[in-house]
C-alpha positions as CSV (number, residue, x, y, z in Angstrom):
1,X,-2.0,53.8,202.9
2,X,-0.8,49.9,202.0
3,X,0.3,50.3,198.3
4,X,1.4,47.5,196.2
5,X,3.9,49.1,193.3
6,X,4.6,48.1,190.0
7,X,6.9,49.6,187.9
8,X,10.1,48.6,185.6
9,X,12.3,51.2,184.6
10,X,13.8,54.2,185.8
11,X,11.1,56.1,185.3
12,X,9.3,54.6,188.1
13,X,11.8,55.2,191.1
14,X,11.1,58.4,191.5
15,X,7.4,57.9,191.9
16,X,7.8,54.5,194.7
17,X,11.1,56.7,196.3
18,X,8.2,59.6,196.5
19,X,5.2,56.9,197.8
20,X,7.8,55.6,200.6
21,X,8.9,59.6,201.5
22,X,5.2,60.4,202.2
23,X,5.1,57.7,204.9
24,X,3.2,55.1,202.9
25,X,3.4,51.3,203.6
26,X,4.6,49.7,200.3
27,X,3.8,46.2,201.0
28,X,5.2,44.5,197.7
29,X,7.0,45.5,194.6
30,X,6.0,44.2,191.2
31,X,8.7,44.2,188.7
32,X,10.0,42.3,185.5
33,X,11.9,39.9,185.3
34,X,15.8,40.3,185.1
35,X,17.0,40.2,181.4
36,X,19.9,40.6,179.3
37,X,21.6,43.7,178.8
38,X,23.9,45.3,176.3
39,X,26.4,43.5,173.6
40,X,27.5,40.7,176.3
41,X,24.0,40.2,177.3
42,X,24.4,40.6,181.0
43,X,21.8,39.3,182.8
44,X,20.6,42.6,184.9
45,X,17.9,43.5,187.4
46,X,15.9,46.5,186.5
47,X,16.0,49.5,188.2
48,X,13.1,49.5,190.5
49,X,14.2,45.8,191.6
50,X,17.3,47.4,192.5
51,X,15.7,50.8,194.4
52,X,13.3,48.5,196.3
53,X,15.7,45.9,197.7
54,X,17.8,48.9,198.5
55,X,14.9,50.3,200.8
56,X,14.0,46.1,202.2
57,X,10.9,46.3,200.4
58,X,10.1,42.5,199.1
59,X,9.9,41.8,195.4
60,X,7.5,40.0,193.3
61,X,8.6,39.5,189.2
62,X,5.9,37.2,187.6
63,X,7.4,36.7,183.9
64,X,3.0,37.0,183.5
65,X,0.3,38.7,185.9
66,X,-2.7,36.6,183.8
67,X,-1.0,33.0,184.3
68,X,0.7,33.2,188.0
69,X,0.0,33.8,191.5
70,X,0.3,37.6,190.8
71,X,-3.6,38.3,191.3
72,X,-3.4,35.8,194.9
73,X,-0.6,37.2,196.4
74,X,-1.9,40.9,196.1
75,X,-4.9,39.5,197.6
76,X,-3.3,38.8,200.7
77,X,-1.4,42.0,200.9
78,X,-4.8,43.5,200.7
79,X,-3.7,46.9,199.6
80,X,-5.5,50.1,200.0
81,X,-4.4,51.3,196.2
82,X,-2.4,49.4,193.6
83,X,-0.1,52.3,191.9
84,X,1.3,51.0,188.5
85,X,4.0,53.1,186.7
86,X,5.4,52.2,183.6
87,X,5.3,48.5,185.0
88,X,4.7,47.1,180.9
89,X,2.3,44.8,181.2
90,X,-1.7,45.2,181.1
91,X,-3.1,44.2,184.1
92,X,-6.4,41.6,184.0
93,X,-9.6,42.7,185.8
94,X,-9.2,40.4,188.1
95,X,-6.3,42.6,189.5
96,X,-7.7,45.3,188.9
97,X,-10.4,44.8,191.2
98,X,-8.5,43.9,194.2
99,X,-7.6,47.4,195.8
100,X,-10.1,49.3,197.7
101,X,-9.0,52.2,195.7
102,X,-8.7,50.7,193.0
103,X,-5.0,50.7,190.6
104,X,-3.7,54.3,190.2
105,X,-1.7,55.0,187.0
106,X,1.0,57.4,186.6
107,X,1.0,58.1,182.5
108,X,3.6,60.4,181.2
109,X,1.2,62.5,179.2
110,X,-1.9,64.9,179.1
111,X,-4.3,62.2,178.4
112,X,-6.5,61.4,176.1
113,X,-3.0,62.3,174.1
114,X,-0.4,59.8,173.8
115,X,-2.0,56.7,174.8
116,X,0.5,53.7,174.9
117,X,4.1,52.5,175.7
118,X,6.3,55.9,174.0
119,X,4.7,59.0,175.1
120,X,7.6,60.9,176.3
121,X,9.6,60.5,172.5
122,X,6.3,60.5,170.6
123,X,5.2,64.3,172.3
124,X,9.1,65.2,170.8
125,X,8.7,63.7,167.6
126,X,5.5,65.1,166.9
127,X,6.4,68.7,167.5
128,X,4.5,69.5,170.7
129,X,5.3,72.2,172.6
130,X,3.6,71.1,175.4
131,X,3.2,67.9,177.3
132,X,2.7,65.9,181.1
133,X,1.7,64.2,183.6
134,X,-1.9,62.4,184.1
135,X,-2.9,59.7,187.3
136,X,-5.5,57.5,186.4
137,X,-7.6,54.9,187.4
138,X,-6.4,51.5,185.5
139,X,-9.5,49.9,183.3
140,X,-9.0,46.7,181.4
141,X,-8.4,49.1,178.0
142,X,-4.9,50.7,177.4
143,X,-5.1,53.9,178.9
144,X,-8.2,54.4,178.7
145,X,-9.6,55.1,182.0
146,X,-10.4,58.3,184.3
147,X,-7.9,60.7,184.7
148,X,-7.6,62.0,188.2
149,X,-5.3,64.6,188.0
150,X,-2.7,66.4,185.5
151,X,0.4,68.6,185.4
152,X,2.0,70.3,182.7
153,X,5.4,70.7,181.1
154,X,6.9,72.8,178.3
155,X,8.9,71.5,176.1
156,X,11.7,72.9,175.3
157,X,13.5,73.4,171.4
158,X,16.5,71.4,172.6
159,X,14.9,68.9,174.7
160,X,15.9,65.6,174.2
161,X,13.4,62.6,175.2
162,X,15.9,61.5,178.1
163,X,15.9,65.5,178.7
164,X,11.9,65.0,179.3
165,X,12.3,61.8,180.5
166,X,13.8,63.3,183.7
167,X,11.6,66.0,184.1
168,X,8.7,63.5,183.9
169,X,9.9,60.9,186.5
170,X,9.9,63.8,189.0
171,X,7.0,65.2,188.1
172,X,5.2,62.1,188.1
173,X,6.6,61.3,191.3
174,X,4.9,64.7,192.8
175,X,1.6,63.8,191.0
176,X,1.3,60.5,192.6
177,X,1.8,61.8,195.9
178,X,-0.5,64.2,195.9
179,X,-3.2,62.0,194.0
180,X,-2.8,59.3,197.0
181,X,-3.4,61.8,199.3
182,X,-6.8,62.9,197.6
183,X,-7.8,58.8,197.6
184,X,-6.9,58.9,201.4
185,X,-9.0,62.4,202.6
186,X,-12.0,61.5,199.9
187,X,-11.3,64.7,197.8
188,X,-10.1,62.9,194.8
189,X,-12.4,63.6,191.2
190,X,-12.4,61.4,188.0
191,X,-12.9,62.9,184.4
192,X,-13.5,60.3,181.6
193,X,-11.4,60.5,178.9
194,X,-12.8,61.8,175.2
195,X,-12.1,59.0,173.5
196,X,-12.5,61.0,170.3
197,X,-9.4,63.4,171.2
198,X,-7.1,60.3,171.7
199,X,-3.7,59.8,170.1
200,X,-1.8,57.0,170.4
201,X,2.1,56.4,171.3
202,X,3.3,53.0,169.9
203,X,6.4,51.4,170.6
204,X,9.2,52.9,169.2
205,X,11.3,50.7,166.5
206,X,14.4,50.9,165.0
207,X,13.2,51.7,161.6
208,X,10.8,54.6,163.2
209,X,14.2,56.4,163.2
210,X,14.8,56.8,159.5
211,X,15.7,60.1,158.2
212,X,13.9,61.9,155.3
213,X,15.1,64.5,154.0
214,X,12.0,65.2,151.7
215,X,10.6,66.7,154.8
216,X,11.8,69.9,157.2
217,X,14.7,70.1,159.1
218,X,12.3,71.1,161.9
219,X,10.5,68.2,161.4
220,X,13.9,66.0,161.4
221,X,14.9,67.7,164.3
222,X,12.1,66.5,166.5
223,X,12.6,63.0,165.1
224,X,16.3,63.0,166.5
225,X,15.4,64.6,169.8
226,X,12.5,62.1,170.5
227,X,14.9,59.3,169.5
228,X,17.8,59.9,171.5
229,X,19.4,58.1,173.3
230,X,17.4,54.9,171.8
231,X,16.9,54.4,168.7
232,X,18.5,56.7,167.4
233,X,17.5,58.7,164.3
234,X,19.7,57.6,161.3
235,X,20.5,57.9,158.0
236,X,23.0,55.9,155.2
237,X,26.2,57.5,154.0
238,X,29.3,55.7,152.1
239,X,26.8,52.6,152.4
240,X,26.5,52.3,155.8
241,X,24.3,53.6,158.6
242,X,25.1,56.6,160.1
243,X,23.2,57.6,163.8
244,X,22.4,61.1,164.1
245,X,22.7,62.3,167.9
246,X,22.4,65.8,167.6
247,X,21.6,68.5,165.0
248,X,19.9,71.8,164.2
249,X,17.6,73.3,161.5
250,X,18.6,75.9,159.5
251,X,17.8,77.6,156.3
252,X,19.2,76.9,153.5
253,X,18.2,77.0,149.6
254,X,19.2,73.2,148.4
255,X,17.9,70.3,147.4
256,X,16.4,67.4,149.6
257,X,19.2,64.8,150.7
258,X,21.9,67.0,149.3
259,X,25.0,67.3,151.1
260,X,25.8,71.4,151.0
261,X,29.0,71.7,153.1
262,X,31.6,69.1,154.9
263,X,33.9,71.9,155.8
264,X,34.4,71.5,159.5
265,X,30.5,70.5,159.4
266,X,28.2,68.3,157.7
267,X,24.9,70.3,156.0
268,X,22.1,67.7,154.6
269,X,19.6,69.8,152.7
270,X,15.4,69.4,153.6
271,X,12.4,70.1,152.4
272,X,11.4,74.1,152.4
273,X,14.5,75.9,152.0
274,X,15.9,74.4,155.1
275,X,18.7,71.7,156.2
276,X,20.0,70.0,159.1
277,X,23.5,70.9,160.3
278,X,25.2,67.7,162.0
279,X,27.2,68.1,165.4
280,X,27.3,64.8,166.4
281,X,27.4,61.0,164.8
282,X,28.1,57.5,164.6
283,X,29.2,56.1,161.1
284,X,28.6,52.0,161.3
285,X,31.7,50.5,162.8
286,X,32.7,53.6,164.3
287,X,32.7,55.2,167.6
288,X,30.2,58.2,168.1
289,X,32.2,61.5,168.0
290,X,31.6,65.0,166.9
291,X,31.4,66.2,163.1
292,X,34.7,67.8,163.6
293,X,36.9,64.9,164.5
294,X,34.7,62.8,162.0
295,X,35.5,64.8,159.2
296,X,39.2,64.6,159.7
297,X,39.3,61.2,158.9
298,X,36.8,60.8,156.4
299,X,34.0,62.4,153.9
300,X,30.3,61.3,152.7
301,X,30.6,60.2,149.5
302,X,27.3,59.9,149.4
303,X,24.0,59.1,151.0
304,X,21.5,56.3,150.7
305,X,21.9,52.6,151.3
């Protein structure tokens, strides 16, 4: 088949690394633009720029897909499917449109759940046990149009989102293959969504990561699992913020937001006889180190802003 790709992050490689394996034509890539990255704002390609001029695929990265030549260039590509994953930006219906198959989304959930930009952390925070994979067809709505296929994936009490993130991108990767192949031989099947069994998955903030300790540990758990590596869940101690990169919930008969033991470990108490036990942290100003070596130099004094 002649697929255009679009895609941004990491996340996507494995799925145009898995289109090019199956013997596909991958005409163009559609990316974002380069931006700045990290404290000394190093302008940077993102990753499926790099994969793709790596293979000698040509690049496209319109800063907009509405207002640019974005919709007349894939016109002359005339591709058989336009596969989009995790490209961030919603495509007009006059792209859409274009592809004799139509655009093909790879969405890293069971859809109708977790519509949006942060399913992967979102299915962690909110305690699910259970998440995936979904191809769709593209519609002008977000996320909103007919799934053509799914695949599962537990996850696990320890799983982090860049953990899930992994597992995902490979799984994804799989899906889309398979999914083209069912375009190509006519065997493919669409399910509309129930829109009335949708959840959403927002874009994650930086104040989405606050800790409460009026609620579970459990629950706090799966915030700082969902979070990490970016955000990252945090609290305030000594009057500064302090990232929390990796805990556990355990019982415990205290109060909410009180600080049970820093011997050799840091206890916070929860809600319903449980509290977090801290392994690893940042203090503001700080490097991120383990509660051991933290504790040798320093104690909470107390927490809150």
């Amino acid at each position: 088949m002649n697929v255009v790709f679009m895609g941004t992050p990491d996340f996507a490689v494995d799925s145009l690394s898995a289109i090019i394996n199956a013997g596909h034509k991958v005409s163009a890539v559609f990316t974002q633009p380069d931006k700045p990255v990290g404290r000394k704002q190093i302008i940077t390609p993102t990753p499926v720029k790099t994969f793709a001029l790596e293979q000698g695929l040509t690049v496209y990265q319109p800063e907009s897909v509405r207002n640019s030549d974005a919709a007349e260039i894939i016109k002359e590509l005339n591709p058989d499917v336009c596969v989009v994953v995790a490209y961030g930006k919603i495509l007009p219906k006059e792209i859409l449109s274009i592809p004799k198959y139509g655009c093909v989304n790879v969405h890293a959930s069971l859809l109708p759940k977790y519509r949006g930009a942060s399913p992967i952390q979102w299915s962690i925070v909110c305690g699910e046990s259970v998440t995936g994979v979904s191809t769709m067809f593209l519609d002008e709505g977000m996320d909103t149009g007919d799934v053509l296929m799914t695949a599962e994936e537990p996850i696990n009490s320890d799983d982090t989102a860049e953990m899930l993130w992994d597992r995902l991108s490979k799984l994804g990767a799989k899906l889309i293959v398979e999914t083209l192949a069912k375009l190509d031989n006519g065997t493919a099947t669409r399910t509309p969504q129930n829109n009335e069994l949708a959840t959403y998955a927002p874009i994650i903030k930086k104040e989405d990561g606050l800790l409460d300790f009026t609620k579970s540990a459990k629950v706090l758990d799966c915030l700082i699992r969902g979070l990490h590596n970016w955000p990252v869940a945090y609290t305030y101690a000594n009057g500064k913020r302090l990232k929390i990169y990796s805990a556990k919930p355990i019982e415990c008969k205290c109060n909410s937001g009180e600080i049970v033991s820093q011997d050799g470990t840091i206890i916070i108490g929860c809600a319903d006889n449980t509290a977090l036990e801290i392994f690893e942290l940042q203090l503001e100003g700080s490097k991120q180190m383990n509660t051991a070596d933290f504790l040798r130099g320093r104690k909470i004094e107390k927490l809150g802003e």
